[in-house]
C-alpha positions, -999 to +999 in steps of 0.1 A: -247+767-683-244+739-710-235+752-744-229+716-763-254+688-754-250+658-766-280+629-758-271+593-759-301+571-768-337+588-782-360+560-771-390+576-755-374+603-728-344+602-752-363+620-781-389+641-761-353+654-741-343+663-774-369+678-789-374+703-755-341+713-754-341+725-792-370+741-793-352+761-762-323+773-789-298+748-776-278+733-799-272+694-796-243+681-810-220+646-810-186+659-815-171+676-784-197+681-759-199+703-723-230+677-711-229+643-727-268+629-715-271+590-708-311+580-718-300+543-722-314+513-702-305+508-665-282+486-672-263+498-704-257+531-684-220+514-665-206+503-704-221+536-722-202+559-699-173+545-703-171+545-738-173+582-733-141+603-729-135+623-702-139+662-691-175+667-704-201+663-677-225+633-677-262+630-665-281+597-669-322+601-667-330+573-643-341+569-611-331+543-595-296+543-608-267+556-586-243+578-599-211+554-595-225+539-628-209+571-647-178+559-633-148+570-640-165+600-647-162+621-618-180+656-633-215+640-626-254+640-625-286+626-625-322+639-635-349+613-635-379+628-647-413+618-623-432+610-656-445+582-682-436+587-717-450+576-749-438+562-780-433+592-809-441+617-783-429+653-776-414+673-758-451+685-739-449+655-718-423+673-695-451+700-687-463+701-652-439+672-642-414+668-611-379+657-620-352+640-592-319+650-593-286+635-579-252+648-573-219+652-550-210+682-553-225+720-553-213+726-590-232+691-603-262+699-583-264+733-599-257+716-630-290+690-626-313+722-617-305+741-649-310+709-671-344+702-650-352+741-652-343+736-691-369+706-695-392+730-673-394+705-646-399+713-610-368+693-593-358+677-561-331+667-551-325+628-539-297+612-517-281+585-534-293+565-504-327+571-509-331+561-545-347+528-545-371+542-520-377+568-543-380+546-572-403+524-558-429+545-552-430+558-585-430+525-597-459+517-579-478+549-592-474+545-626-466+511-632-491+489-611-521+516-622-513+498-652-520+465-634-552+475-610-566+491-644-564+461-664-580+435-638-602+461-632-613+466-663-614+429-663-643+427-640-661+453-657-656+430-693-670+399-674-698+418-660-707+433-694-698+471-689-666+484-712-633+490-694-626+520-707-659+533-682-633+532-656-608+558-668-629+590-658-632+578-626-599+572-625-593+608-632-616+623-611-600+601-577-567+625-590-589+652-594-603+645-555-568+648-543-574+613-536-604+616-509-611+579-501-649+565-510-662+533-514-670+510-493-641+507-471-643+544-465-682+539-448-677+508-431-697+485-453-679+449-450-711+433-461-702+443-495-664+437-492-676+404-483-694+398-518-667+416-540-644+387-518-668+358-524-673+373-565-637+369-567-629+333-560-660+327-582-653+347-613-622+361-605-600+344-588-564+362-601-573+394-586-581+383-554-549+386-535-548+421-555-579+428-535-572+414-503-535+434-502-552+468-512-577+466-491-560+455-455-537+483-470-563+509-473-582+496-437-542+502-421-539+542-442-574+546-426-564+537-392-534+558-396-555+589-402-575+582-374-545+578-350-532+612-364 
């Protein structure tokens, strides 16, 4: 569909974008474009785009952006793709990963499926009114792991076991399609009552972590029930 790319930016999706789309055989370029590819910060995305001159098409790769920040481009799109990248890495990190995309019109939402087809994503599409929503749930899943794995692995440092004892089981919960265990799960407050009264003793800056998870996970339980 795109014959001239050119990408904007090869920070971390930037460069793995890039390297995905070469090794497809398509040629990226700078001078005169058909798909100019915005993989700036949120907020440099309004100045880049217009800096660009009009008649190619433009995407930007985030999520939570809406697509008014390409104005006055009017030939518009967004992919975001559901996915953490690394530093240096390549273009394998797209494998196996969703991608969102965002248009107006029939022709840009054909447009966003052929780029997400390109990066072998498997897209869907989200209303512009939906995007914080969006956003913030992939926020949560990648970027507060993060958190819950370092004061996790906090507790397991001040108890004398190594942190990094956590990340299998970490893996396997994915692997378990996420079937809750623990002690929540079976009912057992007398031990939520220790891990409660071990907090304000030895850890006292996870406990509201704690607390919020756990009212959160008695309230999905209930749910389930309900249903």
């Amino acid at each position: 569909m795109f014959q001239r790319i050119r990408i904007i930016g090869r920070g971390r999706v930037g460069s793995a974008l890039a390297a995905r789309l070469e090794a497809g055989g398509h040629t990226l370029r700078e001078t005169d474009p058909d798909l100019v590819v915005l993989c700036v910060p949120d907020a440099a995305i309004p100045d880049v785009a217009k800096a660009q001159p009009l008649g190619p098409w433009i995407c930007h790769v985030s999520g939570a952006t809406p697509l008014a920040a390409c104005t006055p481009h009017t030939r518009r799109f967004s992919l975001h793709p559901l996915q953490t990248f690394r530093r240096h890495g390549g273009p394998e990190q797209f494998d196996g990963s969703w991608g969102a995309i965002g248009a107006e019109t029939p022709e840009a939402l054909a447009g966003a499926a052929w780029l997400g087809r390109e990066l072998g994503l498997r897209t869907f599409e989200i209303a512009e009114g939906q995007r914080a929503l969006y956003h913030l749930g992939a926020t949560m899943a990648s970027n507060y792991l993060v958190t819950l794995y370092r004061l996790a692995g906090l507790a397991l440092a001040k108890a004398g076991a190594p942190a990094e004892a956590l990340v299998p089981l970490m893996r396997r919960t994915i692997d378990n399609d996420f079937d809750l265990t623990g002690p929540i799960a079976r009912g057992d407050w007398a031990t939520v009552d220790r891990h409660l009264e071990t907090l304000r003793a030895r850890l006292p800056e996870a406990e509201a972590v704690y607390v919020s998870l756990a009212e959160a996970t008695v309230r999905s339980l209930q749910s389930e029930e309900i249903e």
